[in-house]
LOLUMTOR-521028 format. One line per field, with one value per residue (C-alpha): x, y, z; residue number from 1. Coordinates in Angstrom, 1 decimal, m for minus. Layout:
N
c1	c(X,...)
c2	c(Y,...)
c3	c(Z,...)
num	c(NUM,...)
END
This chain:
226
c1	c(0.0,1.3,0.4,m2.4,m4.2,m3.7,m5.5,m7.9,m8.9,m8.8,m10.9,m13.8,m13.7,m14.8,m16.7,m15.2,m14.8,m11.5,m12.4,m13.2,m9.9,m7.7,m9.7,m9.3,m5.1,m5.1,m3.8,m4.6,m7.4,m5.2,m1.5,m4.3,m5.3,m1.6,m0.9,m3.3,m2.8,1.0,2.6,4.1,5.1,4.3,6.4,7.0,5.0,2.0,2.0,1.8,m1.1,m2.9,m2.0,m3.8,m7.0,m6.9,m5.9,m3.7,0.0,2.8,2.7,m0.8,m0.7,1.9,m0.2,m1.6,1.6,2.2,4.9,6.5,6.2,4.4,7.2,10.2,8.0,7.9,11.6,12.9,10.2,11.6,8.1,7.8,11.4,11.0,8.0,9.4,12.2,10.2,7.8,10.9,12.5,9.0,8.7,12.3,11.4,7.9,9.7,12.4,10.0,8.2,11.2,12.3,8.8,9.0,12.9,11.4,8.6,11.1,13.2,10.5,9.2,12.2,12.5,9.2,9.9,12.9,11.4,8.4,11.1,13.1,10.5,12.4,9.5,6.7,9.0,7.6,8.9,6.2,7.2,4.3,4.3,2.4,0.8,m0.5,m3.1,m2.3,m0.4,m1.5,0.8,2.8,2.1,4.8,3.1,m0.9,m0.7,0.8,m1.9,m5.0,m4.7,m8.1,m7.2,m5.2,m5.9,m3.7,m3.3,m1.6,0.5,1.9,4.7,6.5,9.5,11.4,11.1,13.5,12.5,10.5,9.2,6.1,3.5,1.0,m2.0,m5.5,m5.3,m1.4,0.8,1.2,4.2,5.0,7.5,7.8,6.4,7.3,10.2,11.0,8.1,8.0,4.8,3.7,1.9,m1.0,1.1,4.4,2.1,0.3,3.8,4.9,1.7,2.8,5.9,4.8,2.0,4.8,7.4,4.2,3.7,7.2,7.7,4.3,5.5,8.9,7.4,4.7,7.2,9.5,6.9,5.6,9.1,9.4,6.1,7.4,11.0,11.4,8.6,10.6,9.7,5.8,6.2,7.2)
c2	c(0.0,3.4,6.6,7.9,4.4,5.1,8.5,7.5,4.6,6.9,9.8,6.3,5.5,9.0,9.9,12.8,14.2,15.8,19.1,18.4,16.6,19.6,21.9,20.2,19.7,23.1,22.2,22.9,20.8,20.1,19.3,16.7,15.5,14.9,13.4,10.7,10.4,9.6,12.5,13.9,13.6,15.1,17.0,16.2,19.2,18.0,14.8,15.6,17.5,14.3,12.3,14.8,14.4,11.1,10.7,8.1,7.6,7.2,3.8,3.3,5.1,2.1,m0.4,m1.8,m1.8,m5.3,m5.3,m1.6,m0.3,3.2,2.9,2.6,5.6,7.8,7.1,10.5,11.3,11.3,10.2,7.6,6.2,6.1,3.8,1.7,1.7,0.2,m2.1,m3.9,m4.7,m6.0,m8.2,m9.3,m10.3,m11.9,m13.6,m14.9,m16.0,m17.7,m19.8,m20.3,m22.1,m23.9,m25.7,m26.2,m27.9,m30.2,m31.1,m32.1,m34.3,m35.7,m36.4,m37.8,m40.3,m41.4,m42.2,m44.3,m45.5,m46.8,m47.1,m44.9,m44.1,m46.7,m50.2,m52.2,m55.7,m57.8,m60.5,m62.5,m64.8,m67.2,m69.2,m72.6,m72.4,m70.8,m73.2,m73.8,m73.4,m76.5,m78.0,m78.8,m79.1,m80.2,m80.0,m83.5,m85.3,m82.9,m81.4,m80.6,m78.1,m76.1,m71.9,m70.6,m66.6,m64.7,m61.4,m58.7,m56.6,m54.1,m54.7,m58.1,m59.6,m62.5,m65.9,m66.5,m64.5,m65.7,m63.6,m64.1,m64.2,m65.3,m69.0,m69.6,m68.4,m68.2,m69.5,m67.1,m68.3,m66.3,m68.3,m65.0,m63.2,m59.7,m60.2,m57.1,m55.4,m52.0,m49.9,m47.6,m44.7,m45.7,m45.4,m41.6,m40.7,m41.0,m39.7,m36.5,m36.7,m36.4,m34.2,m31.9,m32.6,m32.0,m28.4,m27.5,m27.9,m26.2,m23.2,m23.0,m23.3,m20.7,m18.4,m18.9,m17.8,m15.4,m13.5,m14.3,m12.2,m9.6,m9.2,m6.0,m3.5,m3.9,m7.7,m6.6,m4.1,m6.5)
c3	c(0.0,m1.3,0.9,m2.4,m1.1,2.6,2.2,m0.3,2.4,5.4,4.1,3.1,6.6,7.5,4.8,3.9,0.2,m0.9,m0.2,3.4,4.2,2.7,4.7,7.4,7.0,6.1,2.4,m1.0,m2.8,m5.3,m3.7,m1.8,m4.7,m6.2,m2.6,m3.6,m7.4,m6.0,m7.7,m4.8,m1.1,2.2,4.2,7.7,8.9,6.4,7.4,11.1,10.0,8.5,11.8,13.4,11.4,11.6,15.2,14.3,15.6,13.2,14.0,13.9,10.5,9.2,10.8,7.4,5.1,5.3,2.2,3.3,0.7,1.9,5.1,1.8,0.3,3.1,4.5,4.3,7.1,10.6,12.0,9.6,9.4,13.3,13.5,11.0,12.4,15.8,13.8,12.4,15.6,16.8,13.5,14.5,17.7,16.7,14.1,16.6,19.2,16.2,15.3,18.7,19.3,16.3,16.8,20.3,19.4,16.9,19.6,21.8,19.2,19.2,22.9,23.4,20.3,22.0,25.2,23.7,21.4,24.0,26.8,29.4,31.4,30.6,30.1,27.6,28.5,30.0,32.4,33.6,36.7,37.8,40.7,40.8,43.4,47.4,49.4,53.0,55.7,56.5,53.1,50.8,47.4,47.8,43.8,43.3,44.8,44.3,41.0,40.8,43.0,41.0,41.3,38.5,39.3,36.7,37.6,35.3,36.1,33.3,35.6,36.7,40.3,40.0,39.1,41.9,44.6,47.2,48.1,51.4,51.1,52.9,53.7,53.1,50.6,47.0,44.6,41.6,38.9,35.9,32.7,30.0,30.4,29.2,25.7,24.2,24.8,23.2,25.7,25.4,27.2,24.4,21.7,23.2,23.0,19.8,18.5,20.8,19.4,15.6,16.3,17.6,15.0,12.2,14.2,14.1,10.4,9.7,12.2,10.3,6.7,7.5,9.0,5.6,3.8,5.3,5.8,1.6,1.4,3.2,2.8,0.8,m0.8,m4.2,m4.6,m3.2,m6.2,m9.0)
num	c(1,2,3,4,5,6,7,8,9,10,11,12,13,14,15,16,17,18,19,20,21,22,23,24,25,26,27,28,29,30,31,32,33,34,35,36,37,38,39,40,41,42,43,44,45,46,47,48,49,50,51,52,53,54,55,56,57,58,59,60,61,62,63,64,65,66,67,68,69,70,71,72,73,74,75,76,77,78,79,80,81,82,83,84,85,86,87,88,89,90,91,92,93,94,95,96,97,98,99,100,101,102,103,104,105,106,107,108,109,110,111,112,113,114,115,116,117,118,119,120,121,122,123,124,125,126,127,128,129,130,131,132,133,134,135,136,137,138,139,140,141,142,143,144,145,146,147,148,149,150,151,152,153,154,155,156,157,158,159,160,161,162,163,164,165,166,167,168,169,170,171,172,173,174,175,176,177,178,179,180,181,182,183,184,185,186,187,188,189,190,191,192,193,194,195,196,197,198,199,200,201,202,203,204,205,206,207,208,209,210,211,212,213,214,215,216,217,218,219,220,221,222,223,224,225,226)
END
């Protein structure tokens, strides 16, 4: 957007006709209307003037010149080249802050892929045990000569606890042997991870794509222009 534009737009919003804006910036109809045809420039002290009527801020005034160009137009204006001069360093640091979330969000994706990968937190190797039946007190193995007794219990442990361990319980005691040993066993928490992981990685790459373009779009008022 070229300052003609910016004036032609602002004097729409407010409804005014040529006449009426030049009056009220205290200029000639017609340096106005060679303001807005784009053959010519405002001084400082005119464009203070228009600020004024609009009750805008230099900033404010730049607010819609996406591409630069009217801030490359009107450079030679202190007001101007100082709020440009500001709205850079803010796109600067918006773009920074932009990258900084999308490398972030990479890495993180990488990290969380790495521990369901490797099952750091939630291990993934299943060792099941199991009991026969519970074994009274005082009784060596009831299970040779009543196997209709038996009471197979099955335990699961993501972690191993030797190759036997016993285990009281109401009655006597229970037996456990492991019968599987260290199986690997994909878990539901392994498996929200790396779905984490590439929902991250996917919003990284989006974040640094869109942030590629977007500085492409508005890298200099001369490649707007062509």
């Amino acid at each position: 957007m070229l300052l003609g534009e910016k004036l032609k737009n602002l004097r729409a919003v407010h409804d005014w006709t040529q006449p009426e804006l030049a009056a009220k910036a205290n200029i000639e109809q017609s340096y106005l209307s060679r303001l807005e045809n784009g053959k010519g420039l405002p001084s400082a002290e005119v464009l203070d003037r228009f600020l004024g009527v609009f009750e805008l801020t230099p900033a404010e005034f730049l607010a819609d010149d996406t591409n630069g160009q009217m801030a490359a137009q009107l450079a030679a204006l202190p007001q101007i080249a100082k709020a440009a001069s500001a709205q850079k360093r803010a796109h600067y640091r918006k773009q920074r802050a932009w990258i900084i979330v999308s490398v972030t969000s990479i890495a993180l994706s990488f990290l969380f892929g790495g521990v369901a990968e490797n099952a750091v937190v939630f291990p993934d190797r299943l060792y099941r045990y199991v009991s026969r039946g519970v074994v009274p007190e005082a009784t060596k193995n009831p299970f040779i000569t009543q196997p209709e007794k038996y009471d197979e219990k099955y335990l699961d442990f993501y972690a191993y606890h030797g190759e036997l361990f016993t285990q009281v319980v109401p009655g006597g005691q229970r037996a456990y042997r492991v019968r599987i040993s260290g199986v690997r066993n994909e878990r539901f928490e392994n498996r929200m991870l790396t779905l984490a992981a590439t929902a991250l990685f996917l919003a990284g790459m989006a974040g640094l794509l869109i942030q590629f373009l977007l500085s492409r779009l508005t890298r200099s008022p001369k490649a707007a222009k062509r």
